[in-house]
MDTraj code that builds the backbone (N, CA, C; nanometers):
import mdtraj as md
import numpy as np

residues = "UNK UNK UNK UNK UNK UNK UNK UNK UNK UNK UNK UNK UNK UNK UNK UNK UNK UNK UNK UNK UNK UNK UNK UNK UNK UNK UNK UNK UNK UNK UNK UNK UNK UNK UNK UNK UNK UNK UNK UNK UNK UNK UNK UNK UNK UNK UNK UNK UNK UNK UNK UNK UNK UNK UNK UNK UNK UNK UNK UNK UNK UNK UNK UNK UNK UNK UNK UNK UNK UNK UNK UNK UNK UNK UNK UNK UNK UNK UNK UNK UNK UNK UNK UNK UNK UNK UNK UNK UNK UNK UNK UNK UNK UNK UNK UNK UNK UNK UNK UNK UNK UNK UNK UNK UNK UNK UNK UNK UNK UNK UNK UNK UNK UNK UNK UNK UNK UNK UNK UNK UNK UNK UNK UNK UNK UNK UNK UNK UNK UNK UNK UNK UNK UNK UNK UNK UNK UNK UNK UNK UNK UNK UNK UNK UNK UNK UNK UNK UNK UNK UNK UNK UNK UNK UNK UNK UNK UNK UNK UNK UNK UNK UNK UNK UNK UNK UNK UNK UNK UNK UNK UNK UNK UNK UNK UNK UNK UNK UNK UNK UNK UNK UNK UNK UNK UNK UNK UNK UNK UNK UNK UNK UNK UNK UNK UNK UNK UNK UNK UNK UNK UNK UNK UNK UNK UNK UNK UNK UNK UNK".split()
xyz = np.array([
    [0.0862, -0.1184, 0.0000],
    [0.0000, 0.0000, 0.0000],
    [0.0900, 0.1237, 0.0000],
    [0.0812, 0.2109, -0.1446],
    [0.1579, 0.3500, -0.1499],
    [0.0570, 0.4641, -0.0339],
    [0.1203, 0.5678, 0.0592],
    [0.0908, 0.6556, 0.1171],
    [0.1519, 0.8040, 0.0501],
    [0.0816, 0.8747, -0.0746],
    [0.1548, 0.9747, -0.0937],
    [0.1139, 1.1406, -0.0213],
    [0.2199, 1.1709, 0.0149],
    [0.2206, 1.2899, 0.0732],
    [0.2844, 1.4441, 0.0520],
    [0.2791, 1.5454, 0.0562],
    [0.3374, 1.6874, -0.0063],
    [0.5148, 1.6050, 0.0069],
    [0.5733, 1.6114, -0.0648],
    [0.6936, 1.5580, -0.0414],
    [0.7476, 1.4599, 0.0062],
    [0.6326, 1.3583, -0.0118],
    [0.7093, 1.2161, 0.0932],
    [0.6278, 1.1064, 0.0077],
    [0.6655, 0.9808, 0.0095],
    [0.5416, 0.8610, 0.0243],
    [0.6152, 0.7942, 0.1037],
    [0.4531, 0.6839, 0.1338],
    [0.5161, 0.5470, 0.2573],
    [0.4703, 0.4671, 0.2043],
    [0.5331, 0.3256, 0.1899],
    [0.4849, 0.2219, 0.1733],
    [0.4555, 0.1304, 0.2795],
    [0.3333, 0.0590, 0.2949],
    [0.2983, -0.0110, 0.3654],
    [0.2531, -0.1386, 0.3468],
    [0.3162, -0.2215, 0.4079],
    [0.2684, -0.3744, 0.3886],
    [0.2518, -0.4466, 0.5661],
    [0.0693, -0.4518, 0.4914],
    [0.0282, -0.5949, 0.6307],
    [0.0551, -0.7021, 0.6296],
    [0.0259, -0.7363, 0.6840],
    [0.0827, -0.9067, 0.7577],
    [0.2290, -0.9638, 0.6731],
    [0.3462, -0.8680, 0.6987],
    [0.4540, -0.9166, 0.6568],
    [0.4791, -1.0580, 0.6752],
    [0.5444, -1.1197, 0.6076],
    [0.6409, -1.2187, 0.6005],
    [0.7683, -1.2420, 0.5251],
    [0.7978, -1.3465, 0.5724],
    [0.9676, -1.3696, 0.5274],
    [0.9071, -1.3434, 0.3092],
    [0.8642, -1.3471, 0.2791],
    [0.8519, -1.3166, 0.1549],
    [0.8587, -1.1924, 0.0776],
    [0.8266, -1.0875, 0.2268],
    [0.8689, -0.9668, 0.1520],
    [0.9947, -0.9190, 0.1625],
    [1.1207, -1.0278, 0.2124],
    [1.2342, -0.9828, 0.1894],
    [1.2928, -0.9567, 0.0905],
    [1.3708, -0.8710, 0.0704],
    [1.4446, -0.8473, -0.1133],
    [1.4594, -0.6941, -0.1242],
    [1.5196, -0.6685, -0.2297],
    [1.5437, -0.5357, -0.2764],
    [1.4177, -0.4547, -0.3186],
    [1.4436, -0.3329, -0.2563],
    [1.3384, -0.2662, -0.3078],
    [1.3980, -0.1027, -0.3555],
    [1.2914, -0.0358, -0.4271],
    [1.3816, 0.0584, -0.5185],
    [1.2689, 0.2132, -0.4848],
    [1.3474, 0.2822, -0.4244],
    [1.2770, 0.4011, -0.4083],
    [1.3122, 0.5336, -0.5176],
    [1.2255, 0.5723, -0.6127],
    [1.2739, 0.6657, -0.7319],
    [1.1679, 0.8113, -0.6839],
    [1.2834, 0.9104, -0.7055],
    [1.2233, 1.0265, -0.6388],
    [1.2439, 1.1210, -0.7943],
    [1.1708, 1.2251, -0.8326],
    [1.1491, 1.2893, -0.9526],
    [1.0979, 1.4221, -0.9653],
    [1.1847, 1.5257, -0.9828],
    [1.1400, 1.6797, -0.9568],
    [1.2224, 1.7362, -1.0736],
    [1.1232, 1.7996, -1.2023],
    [1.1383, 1.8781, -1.3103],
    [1.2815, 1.7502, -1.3275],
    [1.3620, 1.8405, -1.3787],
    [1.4443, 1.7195, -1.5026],
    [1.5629, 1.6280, -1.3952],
    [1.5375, 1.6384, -1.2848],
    [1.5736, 1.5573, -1.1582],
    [1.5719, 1.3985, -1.1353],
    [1.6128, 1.2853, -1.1373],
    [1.5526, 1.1480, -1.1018],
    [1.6607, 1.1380, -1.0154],
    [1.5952, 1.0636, -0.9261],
    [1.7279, 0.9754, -0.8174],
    [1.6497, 0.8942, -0.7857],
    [1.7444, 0.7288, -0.7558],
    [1.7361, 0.6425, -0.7251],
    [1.7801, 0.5925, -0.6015],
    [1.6985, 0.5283, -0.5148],
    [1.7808, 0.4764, -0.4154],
    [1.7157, 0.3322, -0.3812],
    [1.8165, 0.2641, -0.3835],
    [1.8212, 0.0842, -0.3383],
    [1.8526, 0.0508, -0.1751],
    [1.7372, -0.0096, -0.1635],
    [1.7258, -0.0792, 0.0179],
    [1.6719, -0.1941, 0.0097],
    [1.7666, -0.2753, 0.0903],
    [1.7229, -0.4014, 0.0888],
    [1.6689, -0.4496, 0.2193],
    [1.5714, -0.4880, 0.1985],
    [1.5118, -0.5411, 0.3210],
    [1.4783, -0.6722, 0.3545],
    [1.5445, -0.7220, 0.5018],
    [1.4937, -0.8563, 0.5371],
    [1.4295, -0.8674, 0.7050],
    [1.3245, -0.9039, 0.6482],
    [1.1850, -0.9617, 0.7395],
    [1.2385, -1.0484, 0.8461],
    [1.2502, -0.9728, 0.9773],
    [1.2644, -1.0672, 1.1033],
    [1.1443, -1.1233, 1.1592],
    [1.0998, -1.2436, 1.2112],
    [1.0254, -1.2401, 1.2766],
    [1.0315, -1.3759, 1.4006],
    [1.0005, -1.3661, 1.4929],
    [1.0288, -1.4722, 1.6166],
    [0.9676, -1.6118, 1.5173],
    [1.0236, -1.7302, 1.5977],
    [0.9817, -1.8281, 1.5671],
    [0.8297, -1.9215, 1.5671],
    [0.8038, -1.9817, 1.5154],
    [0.6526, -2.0257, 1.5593],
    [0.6585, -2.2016, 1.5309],
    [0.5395, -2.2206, 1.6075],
    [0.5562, -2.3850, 1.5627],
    [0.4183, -2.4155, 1.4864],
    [0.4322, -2.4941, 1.3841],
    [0.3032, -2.5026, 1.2851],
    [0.2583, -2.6248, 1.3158],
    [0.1049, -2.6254, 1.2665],
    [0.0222, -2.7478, 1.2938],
    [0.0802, -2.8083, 1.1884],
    [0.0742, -2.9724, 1.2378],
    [0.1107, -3.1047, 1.1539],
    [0.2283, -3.1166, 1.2535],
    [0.2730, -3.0628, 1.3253],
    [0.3603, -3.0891, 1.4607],
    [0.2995, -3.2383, 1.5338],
    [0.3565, -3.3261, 1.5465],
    [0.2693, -3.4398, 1.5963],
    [0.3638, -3.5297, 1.6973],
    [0.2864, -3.6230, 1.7625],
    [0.3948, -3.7383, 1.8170],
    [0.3384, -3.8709, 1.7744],
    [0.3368, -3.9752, 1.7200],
    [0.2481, -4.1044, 1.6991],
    [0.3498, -4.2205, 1.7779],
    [0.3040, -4.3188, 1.7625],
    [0.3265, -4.4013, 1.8683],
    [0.2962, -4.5415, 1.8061],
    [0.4119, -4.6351, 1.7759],
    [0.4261, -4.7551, 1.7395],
    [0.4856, -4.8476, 1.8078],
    [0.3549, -4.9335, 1.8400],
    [0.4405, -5.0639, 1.9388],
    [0.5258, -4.9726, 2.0497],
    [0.6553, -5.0215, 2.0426],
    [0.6904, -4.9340, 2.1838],
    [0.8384, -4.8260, 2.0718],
    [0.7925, -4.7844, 1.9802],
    [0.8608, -4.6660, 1.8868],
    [0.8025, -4.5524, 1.9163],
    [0.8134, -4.4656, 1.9237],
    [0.7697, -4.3118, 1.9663],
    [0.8388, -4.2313, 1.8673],
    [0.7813, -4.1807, 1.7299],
    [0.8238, -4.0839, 1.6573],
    [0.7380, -3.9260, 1.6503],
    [0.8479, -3.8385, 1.7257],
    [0.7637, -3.6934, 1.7011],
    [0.8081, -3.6116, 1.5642],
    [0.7181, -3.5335, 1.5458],
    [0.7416, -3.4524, 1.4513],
    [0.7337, -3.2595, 1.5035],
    [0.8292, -3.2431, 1.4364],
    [0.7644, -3.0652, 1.5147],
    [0.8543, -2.9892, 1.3832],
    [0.7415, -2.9241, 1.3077],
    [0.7927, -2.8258, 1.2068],
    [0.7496, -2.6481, 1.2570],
    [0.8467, -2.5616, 1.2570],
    [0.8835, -2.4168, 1.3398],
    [0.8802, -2.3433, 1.1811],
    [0.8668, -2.2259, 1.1980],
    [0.9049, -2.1645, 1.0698],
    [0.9471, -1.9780, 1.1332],
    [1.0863, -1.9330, 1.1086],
    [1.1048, -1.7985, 1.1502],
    [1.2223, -1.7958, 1.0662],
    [1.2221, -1.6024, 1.1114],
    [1.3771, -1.5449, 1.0257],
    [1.4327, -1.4835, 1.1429],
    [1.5787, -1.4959, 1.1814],
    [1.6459, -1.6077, 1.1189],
    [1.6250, -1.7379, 1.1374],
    [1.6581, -1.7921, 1.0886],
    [1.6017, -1.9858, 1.0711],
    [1.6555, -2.0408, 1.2390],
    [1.5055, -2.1007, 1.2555],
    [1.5549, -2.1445, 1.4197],
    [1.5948, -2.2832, 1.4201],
    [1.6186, -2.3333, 1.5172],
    [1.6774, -2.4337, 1.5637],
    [1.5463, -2.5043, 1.6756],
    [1.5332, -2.6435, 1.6338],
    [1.4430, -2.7026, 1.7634],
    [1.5194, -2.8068, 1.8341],
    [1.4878, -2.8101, 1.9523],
    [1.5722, -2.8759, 2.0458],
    [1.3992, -2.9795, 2.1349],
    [1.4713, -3.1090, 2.1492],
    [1.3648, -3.1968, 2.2274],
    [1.4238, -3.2022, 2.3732],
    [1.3681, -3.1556, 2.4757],
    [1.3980, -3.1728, 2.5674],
    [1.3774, -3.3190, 2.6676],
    [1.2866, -3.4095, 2.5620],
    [1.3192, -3.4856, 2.6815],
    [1.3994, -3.6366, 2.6406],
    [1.5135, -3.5783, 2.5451],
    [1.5911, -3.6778, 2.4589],
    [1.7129, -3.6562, 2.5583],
    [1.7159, -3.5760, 2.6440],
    [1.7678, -3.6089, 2.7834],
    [1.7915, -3.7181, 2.8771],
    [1.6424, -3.7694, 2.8773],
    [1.6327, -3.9016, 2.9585],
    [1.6624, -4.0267, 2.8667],
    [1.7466, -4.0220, 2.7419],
    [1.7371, -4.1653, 2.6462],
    [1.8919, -4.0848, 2.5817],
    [1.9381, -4.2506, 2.5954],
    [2.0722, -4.2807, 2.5943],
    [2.0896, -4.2845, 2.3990],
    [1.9775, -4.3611, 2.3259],
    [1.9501, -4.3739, 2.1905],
    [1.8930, -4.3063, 2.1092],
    [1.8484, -4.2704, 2.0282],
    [1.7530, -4.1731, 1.9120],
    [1.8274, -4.1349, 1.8003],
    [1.7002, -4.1154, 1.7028],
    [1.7546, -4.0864, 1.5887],
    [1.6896, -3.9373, 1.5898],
    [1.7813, -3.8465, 1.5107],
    [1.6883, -3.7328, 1.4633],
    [1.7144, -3.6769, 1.2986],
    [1.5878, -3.6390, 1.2580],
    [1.6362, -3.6196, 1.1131],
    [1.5626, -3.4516, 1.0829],
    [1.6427, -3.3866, 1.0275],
    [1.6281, -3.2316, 1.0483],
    [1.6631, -3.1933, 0.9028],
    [1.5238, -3.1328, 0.8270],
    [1.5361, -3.0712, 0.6770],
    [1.4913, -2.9116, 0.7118],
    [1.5600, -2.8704, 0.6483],
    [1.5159, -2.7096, 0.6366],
    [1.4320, -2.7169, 0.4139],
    [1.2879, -2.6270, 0.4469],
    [1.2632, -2.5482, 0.3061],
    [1.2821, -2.4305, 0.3167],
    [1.3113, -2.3332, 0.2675],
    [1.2733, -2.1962, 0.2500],
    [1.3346, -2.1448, 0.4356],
    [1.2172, -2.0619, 0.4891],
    [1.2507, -2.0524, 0.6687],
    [1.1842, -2.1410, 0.7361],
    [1.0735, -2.2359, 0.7052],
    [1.0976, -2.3707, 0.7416],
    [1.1608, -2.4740, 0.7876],
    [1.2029, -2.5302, 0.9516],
    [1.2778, -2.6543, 0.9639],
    [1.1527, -2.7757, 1.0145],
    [1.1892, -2.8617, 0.9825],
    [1.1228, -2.9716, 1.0160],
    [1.2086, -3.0854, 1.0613],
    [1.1315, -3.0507, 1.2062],
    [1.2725, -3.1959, 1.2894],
    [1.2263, -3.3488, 1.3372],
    [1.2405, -3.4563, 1.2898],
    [1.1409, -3.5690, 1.3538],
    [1.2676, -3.6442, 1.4237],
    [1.2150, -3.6899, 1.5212],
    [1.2917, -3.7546, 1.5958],
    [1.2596, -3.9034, 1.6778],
    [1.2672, -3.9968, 1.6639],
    [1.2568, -4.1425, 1.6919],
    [1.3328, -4.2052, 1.7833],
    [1.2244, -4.2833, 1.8952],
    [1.3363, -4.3402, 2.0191],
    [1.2242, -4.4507, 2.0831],
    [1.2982, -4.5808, 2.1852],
    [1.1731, -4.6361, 2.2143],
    [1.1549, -4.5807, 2.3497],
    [1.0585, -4.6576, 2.3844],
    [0.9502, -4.6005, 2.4727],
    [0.8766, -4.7231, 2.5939],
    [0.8300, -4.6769, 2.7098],
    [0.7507, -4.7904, 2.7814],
    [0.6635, -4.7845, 2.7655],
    [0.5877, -4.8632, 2.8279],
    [0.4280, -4.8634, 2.8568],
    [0.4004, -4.7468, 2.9354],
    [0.4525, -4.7085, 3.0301],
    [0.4193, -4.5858, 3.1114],
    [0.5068, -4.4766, 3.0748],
    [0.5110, -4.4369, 2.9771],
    [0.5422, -4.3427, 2.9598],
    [0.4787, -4.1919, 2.8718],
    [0.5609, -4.0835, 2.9090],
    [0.4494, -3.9585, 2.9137],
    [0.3554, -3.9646, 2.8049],
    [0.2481, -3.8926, 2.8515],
    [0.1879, -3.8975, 2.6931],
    [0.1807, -3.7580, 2.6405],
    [0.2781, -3.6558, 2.6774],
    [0.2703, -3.5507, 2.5948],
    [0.4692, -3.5390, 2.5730],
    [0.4901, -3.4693, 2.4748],
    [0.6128, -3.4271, 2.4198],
    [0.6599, -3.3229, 2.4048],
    [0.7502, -3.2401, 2.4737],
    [0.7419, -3.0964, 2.4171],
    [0.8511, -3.0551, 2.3410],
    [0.7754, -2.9804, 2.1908],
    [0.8890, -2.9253, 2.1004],
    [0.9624, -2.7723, 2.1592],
    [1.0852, -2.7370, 2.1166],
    [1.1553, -2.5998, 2.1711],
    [1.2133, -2.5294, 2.0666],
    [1.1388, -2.3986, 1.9661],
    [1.2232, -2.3591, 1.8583],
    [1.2524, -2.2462, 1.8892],
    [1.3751, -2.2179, 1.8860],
    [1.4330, -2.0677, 1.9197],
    [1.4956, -1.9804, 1.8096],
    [1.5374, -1.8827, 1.8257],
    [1.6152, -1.8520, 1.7791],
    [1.6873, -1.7267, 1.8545],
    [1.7581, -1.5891, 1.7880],
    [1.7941, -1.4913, 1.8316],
    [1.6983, -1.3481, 1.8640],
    [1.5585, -1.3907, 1.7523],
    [1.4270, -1.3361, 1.7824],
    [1.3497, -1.4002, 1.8651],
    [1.3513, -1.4983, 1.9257],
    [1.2704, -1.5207, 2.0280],
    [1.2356, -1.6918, 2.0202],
    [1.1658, -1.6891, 2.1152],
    [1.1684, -1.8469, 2.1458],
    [0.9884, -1.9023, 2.1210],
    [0.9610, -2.0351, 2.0655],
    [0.8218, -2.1136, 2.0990],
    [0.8204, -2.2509, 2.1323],
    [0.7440, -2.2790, 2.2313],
    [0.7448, -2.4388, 2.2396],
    [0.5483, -2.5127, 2.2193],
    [0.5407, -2.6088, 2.2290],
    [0.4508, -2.6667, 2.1462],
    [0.4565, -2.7644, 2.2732],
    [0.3430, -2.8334, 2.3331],
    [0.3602, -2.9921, 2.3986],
    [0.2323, -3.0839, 2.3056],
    [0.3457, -3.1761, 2.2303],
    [0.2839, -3.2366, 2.0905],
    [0.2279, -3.3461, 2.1595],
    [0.0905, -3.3926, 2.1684],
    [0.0021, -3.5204, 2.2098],
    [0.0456, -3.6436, 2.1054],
    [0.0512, -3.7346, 2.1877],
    [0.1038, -3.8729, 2.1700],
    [-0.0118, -3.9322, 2.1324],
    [-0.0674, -3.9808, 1.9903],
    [-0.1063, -4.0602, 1.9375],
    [-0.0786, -4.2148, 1.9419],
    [-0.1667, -4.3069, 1.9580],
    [-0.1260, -4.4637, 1.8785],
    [-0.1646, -4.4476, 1.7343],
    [-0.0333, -4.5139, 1.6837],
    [-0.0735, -4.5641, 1.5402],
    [-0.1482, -4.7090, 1.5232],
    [-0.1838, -4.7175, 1.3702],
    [-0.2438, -4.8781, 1.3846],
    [-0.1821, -4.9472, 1.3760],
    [-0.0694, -4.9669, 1.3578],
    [0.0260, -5.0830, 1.3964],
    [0.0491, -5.1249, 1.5815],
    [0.0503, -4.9945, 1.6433],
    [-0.0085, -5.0616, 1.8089],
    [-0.1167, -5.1493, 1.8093],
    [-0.1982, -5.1784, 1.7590],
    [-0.3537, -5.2225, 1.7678],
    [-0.3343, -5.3725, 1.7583],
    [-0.1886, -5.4110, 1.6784],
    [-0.1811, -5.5341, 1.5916],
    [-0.1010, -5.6246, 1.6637],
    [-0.0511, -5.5726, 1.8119],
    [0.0358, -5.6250, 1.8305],
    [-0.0233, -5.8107, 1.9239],
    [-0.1609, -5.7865, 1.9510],
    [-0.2420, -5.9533, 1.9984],
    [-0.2472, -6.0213, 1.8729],
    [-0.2303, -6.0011, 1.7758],
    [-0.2622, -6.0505, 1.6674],
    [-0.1296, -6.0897, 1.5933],
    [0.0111, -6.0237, 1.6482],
    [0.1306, -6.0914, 1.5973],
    [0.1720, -6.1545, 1.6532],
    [0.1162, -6.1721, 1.8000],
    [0.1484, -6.2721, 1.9032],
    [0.0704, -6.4031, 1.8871],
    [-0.0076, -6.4083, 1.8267],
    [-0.1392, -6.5222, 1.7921],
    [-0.0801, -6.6116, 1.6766],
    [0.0233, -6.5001, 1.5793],
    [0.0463, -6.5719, 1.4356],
    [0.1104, -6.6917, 1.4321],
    [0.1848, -6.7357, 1.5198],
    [0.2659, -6.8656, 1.5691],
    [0.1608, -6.9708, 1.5355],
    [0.0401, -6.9631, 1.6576],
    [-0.0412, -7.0012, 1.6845],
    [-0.1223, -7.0879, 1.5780],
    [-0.1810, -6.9843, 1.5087],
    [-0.2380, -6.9802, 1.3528],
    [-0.2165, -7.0446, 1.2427],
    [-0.0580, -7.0224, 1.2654],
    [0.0141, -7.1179, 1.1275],
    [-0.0151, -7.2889, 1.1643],
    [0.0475, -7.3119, 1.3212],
    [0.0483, -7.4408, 1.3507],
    [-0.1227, -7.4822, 1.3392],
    [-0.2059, -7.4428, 1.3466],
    [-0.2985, -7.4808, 1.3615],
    [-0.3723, -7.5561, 1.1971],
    [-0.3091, -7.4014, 1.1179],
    [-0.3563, -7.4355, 0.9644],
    [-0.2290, -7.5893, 0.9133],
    [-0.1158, -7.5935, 0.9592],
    [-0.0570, -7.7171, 0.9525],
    [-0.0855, -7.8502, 0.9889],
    [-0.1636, -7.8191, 1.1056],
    [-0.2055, -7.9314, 1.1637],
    [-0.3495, -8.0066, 1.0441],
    [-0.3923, -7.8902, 1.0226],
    [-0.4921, -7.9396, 0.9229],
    [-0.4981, -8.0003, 0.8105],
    [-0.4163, -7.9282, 0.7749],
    [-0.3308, -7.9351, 0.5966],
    [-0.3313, -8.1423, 0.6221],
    [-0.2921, -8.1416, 0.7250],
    [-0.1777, -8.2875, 0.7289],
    [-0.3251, -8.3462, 0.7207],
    [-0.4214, -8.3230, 0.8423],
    [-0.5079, -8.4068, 0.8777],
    [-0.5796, -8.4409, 0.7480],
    [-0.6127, -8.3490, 0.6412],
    [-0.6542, -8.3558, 0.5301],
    [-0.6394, -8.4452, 0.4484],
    [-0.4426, -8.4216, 0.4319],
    [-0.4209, -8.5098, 0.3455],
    [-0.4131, -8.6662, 0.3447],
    [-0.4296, -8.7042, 0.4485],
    [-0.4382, -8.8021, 0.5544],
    [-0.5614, -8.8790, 0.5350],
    [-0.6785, -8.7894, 0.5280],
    [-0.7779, -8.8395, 0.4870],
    [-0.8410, -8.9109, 0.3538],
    [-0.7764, -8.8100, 0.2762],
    [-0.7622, -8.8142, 0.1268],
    [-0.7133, -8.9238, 0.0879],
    [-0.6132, -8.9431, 0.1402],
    [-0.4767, -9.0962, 0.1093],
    [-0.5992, -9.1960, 0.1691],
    [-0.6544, -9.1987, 0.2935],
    [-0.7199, -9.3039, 0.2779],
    [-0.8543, -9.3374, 0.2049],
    [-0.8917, -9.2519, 0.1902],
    [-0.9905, -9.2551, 0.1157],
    [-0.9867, -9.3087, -0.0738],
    [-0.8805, -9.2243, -0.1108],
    [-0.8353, -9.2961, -0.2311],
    [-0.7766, -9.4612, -0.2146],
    [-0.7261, -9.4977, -0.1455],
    [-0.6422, -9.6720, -0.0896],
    [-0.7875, -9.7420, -0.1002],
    [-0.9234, -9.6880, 0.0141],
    [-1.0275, -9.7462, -0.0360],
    [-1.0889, -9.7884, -0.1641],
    [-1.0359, -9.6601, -0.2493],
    [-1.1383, -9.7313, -0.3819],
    [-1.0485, -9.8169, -0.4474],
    [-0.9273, -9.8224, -0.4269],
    [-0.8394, -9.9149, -0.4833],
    [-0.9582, -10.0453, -0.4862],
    [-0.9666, -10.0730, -0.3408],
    [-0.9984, -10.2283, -0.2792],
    [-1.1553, -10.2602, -0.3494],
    [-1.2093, -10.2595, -0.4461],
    [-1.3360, -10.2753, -0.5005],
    [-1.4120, -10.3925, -0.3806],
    [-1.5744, -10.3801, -0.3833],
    [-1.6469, -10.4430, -0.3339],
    [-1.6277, -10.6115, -0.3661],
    [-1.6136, -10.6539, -0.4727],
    [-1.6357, -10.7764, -0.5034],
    [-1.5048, -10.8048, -0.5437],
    [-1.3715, -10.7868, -0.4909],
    [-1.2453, -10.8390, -0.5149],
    [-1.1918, -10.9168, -0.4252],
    [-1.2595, -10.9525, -0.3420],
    [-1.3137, -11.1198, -0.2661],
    [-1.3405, -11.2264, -0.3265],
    [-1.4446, -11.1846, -0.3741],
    [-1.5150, -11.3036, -0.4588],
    [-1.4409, -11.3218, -0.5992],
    [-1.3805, -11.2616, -0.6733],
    [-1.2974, -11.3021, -0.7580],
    [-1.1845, -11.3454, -0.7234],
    [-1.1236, -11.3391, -0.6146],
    [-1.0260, -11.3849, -0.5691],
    [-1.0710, -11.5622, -0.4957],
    [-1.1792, -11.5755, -0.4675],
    [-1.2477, -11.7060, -0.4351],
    [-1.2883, -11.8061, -0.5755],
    [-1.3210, -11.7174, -0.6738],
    [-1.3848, -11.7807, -0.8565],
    [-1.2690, -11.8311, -0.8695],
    [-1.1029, -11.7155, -0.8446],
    [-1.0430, -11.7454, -0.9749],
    [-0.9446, -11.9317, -0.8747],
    [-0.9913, -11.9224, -0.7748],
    [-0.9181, -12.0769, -0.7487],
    [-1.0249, -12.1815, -0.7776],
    [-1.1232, -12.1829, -0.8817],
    [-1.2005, -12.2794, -0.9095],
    [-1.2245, -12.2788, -1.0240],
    [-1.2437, -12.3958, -1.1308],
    [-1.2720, -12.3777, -1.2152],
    [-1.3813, -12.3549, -1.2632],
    [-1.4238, -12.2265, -1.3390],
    [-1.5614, -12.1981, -1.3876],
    [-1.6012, -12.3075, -1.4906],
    [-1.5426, -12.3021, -1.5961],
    [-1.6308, -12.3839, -1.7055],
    [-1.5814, -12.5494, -1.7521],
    [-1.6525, -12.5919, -1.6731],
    [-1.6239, -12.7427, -1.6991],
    [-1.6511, -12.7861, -1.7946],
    [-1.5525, -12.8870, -1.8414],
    [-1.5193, -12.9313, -2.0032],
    [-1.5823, -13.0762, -1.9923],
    [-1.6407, -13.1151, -2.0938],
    [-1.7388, -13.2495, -2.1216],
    [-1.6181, -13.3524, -2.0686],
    [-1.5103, -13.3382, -2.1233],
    [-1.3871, -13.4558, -2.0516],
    [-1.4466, -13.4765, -1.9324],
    [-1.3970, -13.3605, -1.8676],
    [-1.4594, -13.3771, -1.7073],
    [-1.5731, -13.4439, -1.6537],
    [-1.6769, -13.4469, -1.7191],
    [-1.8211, -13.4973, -1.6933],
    [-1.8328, -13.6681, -1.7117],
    [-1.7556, -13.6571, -1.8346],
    [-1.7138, -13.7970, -1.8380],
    [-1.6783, -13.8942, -1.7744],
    [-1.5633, -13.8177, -1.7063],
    [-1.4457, -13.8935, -1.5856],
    [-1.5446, -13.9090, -1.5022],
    [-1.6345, -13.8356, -1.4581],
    [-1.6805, -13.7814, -1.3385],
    [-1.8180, -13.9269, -1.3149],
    [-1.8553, -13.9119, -1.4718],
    [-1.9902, -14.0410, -1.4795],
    [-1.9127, -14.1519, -1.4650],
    [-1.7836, -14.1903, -1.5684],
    [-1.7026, -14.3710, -1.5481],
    [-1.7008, -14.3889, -1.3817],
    [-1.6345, -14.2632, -1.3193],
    [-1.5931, -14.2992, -1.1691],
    [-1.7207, -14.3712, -1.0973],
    [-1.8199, -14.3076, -1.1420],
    [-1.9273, -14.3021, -1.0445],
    [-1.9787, -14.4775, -1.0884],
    [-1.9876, -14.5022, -1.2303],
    [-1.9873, -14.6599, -1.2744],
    [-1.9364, -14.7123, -1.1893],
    [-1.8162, -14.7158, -1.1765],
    [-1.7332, -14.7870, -1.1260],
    [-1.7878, -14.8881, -1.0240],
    [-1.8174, -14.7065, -0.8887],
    [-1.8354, -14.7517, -0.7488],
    [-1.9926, -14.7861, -0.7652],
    [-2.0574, -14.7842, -0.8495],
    [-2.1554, -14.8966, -0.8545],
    [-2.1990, -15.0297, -0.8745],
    [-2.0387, -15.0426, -0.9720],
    [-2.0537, -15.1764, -0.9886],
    [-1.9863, -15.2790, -0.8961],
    [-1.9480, -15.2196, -0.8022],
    [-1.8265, -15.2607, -0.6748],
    [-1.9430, -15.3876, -0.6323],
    [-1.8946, -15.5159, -0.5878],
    [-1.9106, -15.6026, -0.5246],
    [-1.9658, -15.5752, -0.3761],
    [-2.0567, -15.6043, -0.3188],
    [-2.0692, -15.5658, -0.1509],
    [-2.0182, -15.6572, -0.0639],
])
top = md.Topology()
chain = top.add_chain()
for i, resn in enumerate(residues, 1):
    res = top.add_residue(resn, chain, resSeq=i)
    for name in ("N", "CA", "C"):
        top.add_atom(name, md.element.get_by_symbol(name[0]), res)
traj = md.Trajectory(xyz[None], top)
């Protein structure tokens, strides 16, 4: 917003941010007169902490997140990475943007809030980020069960096949493979020879003497 006045203007800009830093060019102009003058300006402002700042909570993993945004570019510090000997932290800066996440484990009783700390030389903000479960906490009766589960579907598998085997061995054994096994030690079709022998013999013992 230009403010012009008998010999002066002002420029005015609301709700600054780090975006209106940069060169700017003030040109002044009287009858065959021009002058130029160059000022560069950069936008201070204290630090802040932005939503999407979070803590979630896996199994017994605890990853926070805390993104700050100020000029000059702040620095966040976790204060309670104090009490833990381990952690990871991973820290990207965009633009005046930092974004710091940081990962460590955790107990069962332990806090359920987190607090972020971004400072800088303009001033300081902190944030106490609420501890979420993720859905991988939810899963953890159910990875304890999986042992369980497998042996159970094994046990079946077998019993199955088990069944199957006998069941096929049965039809091997047909109903009437008895009785052909009883036919084939006798002779089915008797030959007139035979009948023959069978009548002389019987002569014979009739004509026997008493």
């Amino acid at each position: 917003m230009l403010q012009n006045g008998p010999g002066r203007a002002t420029l005015f800009i609301p709700n600054v941010t780090a975006k209106h830093s940069g060169q700017y060019i003030c040109t002044a102009k009287h009858l065959n007169i021009t002058q130029t003058i160059h000022a560069n300006i950069t936008v201070r402002f204290p630090p802040k902490i932005l939503n999407g700042s979070e803590c979630v909570r896996q199994s017994e993993v605890l990853t926070c997140v805390c993104i700050s945004e100020g000029v000059p570019l702040p620095t966040i510090k976790w204060p309670l990475l104090e009490n833990h000997a381990e952690y990871s932290v991973l820290t990207t800066v965009i633009n005046h943007t930092v974004n710091s996440r940081v990962s460590f484990s955790v107990t069962a009783h332990s806090n359920t809030t987190v607090m972020c700390v971004s400072n800088s030389e303009t001033g300081e903000a902190n944030r106490n980020l609420t501890v979420t479960r993720g859905q991988g906490s939810h899963s953890e009766p159910s990875a304890a069960l999986l042992p369980v589960a497998v042996v159970s579907v094994i046990v079946n598998v077998i019993f199955i096949i088990c069944i199957v085997f006998l069941w096929n061995s049965r039809k091997k054994l047909k109903p009437d493979q008895e009785d052909r096994t009883y036919m084939s030690m006798q002779k089915k079709d008797r030959s007139p020879e035979y009948d023959v022998i069978a009548h002389r013999s019987s002569d014979v013992i009739a004509q026997r003497p008493n």
